[in-house]
C-alpha positions as CSV (number, residue, x, y, z in Angstrom):
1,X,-37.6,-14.1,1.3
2,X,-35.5,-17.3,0.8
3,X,-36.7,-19.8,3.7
4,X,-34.6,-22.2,5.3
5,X,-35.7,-25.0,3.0
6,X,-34.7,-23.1,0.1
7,X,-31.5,-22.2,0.9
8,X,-30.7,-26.1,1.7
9,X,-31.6,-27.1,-1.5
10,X,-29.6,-23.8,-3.0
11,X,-27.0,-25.2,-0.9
12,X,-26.6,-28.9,-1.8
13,X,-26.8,-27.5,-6.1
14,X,-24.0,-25.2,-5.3
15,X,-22.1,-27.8,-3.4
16,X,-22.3,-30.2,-6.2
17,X,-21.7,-28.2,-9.0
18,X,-18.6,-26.4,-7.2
19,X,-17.1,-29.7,-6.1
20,X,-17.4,-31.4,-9.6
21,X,-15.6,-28.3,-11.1
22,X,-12.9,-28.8,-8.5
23,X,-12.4,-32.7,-8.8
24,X,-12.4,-32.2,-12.7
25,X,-9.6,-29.8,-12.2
26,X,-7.6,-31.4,-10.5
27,X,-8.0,-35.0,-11.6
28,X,-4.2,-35.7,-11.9
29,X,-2.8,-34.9,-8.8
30,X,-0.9,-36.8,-6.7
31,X,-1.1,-38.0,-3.1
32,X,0.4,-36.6,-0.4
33,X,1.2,-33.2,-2.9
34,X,0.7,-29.5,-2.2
35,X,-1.8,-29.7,-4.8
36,X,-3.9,-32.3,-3.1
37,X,-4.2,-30.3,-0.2
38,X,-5.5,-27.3,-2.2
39,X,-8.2,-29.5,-3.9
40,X,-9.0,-31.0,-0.4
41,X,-9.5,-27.6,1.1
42,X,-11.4,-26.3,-2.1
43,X,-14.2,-29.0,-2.0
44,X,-17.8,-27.9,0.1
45,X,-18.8,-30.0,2.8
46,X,-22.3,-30.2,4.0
47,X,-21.0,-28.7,7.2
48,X,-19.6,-25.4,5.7
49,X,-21.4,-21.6,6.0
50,X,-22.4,-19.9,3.5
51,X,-19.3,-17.6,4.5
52,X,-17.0,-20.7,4.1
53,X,-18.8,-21.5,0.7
54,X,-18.3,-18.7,-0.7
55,X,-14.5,-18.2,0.3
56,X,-13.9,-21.3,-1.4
57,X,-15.7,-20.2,-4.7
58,X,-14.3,-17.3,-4.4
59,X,-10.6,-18.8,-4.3
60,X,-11.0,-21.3,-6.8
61,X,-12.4,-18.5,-9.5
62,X,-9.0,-16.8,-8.5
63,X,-7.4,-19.5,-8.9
64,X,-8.6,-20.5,-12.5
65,X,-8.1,-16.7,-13.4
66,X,-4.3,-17.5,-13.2
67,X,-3.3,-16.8,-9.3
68,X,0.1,-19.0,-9.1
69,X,-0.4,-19.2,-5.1
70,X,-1.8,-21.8,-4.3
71,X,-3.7,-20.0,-1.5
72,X,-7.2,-19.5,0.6
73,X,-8.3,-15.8,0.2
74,X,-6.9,-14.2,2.8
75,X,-7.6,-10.3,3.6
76,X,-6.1,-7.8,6.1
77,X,-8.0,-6.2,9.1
78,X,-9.7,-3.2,9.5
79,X,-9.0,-1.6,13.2
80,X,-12.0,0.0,14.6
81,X,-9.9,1.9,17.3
82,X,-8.0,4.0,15.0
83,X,-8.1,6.3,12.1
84,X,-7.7,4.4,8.7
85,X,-7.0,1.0,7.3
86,X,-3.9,1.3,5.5
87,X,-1.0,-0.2,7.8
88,X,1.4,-3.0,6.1
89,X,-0.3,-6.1,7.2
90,X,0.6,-9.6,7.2
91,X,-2.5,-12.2,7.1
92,X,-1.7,-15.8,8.4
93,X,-3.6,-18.8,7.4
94,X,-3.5,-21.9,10.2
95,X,-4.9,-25.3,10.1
96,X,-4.9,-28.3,12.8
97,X,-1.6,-29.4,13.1
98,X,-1.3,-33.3,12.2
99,X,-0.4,-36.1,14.2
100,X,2.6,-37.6,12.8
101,X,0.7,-40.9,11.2
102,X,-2.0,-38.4,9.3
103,X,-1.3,-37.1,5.7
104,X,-1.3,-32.9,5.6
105,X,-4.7,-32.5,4.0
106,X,-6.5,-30.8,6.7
107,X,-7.7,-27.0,5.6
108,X,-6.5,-23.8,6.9
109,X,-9.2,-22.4,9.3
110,X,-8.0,-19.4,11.1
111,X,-6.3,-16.2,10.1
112,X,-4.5,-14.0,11.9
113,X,-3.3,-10.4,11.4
114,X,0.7,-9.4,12.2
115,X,0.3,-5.5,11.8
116,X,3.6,-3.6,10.8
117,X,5.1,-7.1,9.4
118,X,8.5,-5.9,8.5
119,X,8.6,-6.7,4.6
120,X,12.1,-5.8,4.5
121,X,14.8,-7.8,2.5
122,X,14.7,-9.8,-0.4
123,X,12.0,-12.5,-0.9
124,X,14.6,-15.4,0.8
125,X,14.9,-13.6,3.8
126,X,11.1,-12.7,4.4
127,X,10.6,-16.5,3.7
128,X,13.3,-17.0,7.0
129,X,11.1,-14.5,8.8
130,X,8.0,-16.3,7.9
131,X,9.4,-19.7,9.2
132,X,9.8,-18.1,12.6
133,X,5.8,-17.7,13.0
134,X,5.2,-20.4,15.9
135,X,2.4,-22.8,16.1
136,X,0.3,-22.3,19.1
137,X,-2.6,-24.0,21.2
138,X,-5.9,-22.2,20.1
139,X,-8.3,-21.3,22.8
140,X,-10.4,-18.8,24.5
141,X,-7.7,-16.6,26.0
142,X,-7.9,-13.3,23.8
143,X,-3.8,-11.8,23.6
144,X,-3.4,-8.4,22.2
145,X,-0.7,-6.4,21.5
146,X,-1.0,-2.9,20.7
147,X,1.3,-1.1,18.9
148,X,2.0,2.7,19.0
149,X,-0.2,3.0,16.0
150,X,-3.1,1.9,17.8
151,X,-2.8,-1.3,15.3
152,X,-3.1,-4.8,17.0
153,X,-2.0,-7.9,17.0
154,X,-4.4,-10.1,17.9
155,X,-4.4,-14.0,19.1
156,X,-6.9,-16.6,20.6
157,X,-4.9,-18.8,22.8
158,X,-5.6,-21.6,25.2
159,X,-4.6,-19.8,28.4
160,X,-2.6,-16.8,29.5
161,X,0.8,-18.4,29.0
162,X,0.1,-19.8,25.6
163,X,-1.4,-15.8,24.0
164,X,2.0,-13.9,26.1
165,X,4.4,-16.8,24.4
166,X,3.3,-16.5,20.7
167,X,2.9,-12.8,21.2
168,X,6.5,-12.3,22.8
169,X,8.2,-14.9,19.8
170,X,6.3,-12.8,17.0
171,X,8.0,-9.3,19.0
172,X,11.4,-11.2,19.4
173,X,11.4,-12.4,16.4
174,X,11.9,-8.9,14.7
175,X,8.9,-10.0,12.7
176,X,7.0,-6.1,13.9
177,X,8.6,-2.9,12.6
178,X,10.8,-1.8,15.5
179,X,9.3,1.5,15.5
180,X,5.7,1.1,16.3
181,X,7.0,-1.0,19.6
182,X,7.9,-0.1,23.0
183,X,11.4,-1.6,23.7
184,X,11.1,-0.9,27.4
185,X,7.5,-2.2,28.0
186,X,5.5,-3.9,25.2
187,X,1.2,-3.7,25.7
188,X,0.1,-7.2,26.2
189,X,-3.2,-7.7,27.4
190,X,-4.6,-11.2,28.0
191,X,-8.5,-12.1,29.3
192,X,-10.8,-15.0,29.0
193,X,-13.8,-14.5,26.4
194,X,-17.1,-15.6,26.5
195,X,-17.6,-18.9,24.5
196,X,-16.8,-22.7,24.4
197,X,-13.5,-22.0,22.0
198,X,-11.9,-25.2,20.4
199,X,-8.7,-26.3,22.0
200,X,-6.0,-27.6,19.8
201,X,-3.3,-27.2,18.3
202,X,-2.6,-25.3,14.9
203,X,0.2,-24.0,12.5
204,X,0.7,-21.5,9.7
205,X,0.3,-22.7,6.3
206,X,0.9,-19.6,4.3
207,X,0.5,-15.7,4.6
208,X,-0.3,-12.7,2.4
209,X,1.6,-9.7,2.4
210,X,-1.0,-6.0,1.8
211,X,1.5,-2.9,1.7
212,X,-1.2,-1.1,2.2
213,X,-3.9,-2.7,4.3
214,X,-7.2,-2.7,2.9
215,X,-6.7,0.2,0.4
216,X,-5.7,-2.8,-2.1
217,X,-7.1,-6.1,-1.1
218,X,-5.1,-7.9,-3.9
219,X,-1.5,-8.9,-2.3
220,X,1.8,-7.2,-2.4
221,X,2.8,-11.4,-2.2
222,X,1.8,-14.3,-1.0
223,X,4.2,-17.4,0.2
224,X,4.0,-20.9,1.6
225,X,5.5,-21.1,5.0
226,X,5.2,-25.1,5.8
């Protein structure tokens, strides 16, 4: 049994021997770059889970083992409400949006799920499609839209208003495969959750595109969207 003790001195090895591996690769970038932002998010903070550690080791093996994205792992959802796992899915990474006077090196934190994302088109107009992916104000309203599939589309928003509005934009948007929605009457559900939720204000970062859910965890594509 590894005590509580153990793990935080585990913990603080692990943290320094990642971060040193990620400062020594990236040595040269520049401020203010794409790149910077990558190494920011990479590094282990004393703060992080051991989910969130590992994600990050995870990434930057990925990463070294010649992934040109420069992206945090990202996977699609499994739906416990229907049969299989193996619907088109786009996953979304967010981060806190910045004030105007801070530099863009703050990591994406949440990820959510766009079942059905129609991949249709060449790669310039799925970037377009990907541009029209609002930010929203996070919270502990849940939003859910289910699609004839059973599949959902799942947000966390600050109220009622706020989970409808991102929902509807996504569905107006044409970013869904028209045929797994009702045009007359779409399934929106909203309801307060349990929990002290984090209020603020985040926006997509980058996606990755899984043609076939989680029967193949390794991207059709991935893209920047900022």
């Amino acid at each position: 049994m590894v005590t509580v003790r153990d793990w935080r001195t585990s913990q603080r090895y692990i943290r320094i021997g990642h971060n040193k591996a990620v400062k020594n690769y990236f040595q040269t970038v520049k401020r203010g770059t794409t790149r910077e932002s990558l190494r920011n998010s990479l590094l282990i903070t004393s703060f992080d889970s051991a989910d969130q550690m590992l994600i990050k080791m995870q990434y930057f093996n990925q990463y070294l083992s010649g992934v040109k994205s420069e992206t945090v792992p990202l996977i699609p959802e499994f739906w416990n409400m229907r049969v299989g796992s193996d619907r088109p899915q786009l996953v979304v990474a967010f981060r806190p949006k910045n004030r105007s006077n801070e530099p863009k090196n703050k990591a994406s934190k949440w990820a959510l799920t766009i079942p059905h994302f129609d991949a249709t088109g060449t790669q310039t107009n799925i970037q377009k499609k990907l541009k029209l992916i609002p930010e929203y104000e996070k919270g502990n309203y849940q939003g859910t839209l289910t699609l004839k599939d059973n599949s959902k589309l799942i947000i966390y928003a600050k109220n009622i208003i706020e989970a409808e509005r991102f929902i509807k934009k996504i569905v107006t948007s044409n970013l869904i495969n028209k045929k797994y929605l009702d045009k007359t009457n779409y399934d929106i559900k909203v309801g307060k959750i349990k929990g002290n939720y984090q209020e603020i204000r985040v926006t997509p970062t980058y996606a990755k595109y899984f043609s076939t859910g989680q029967k193949n965890l390794q991207p059709d594509w991935v893209s920047f969207i900022e």
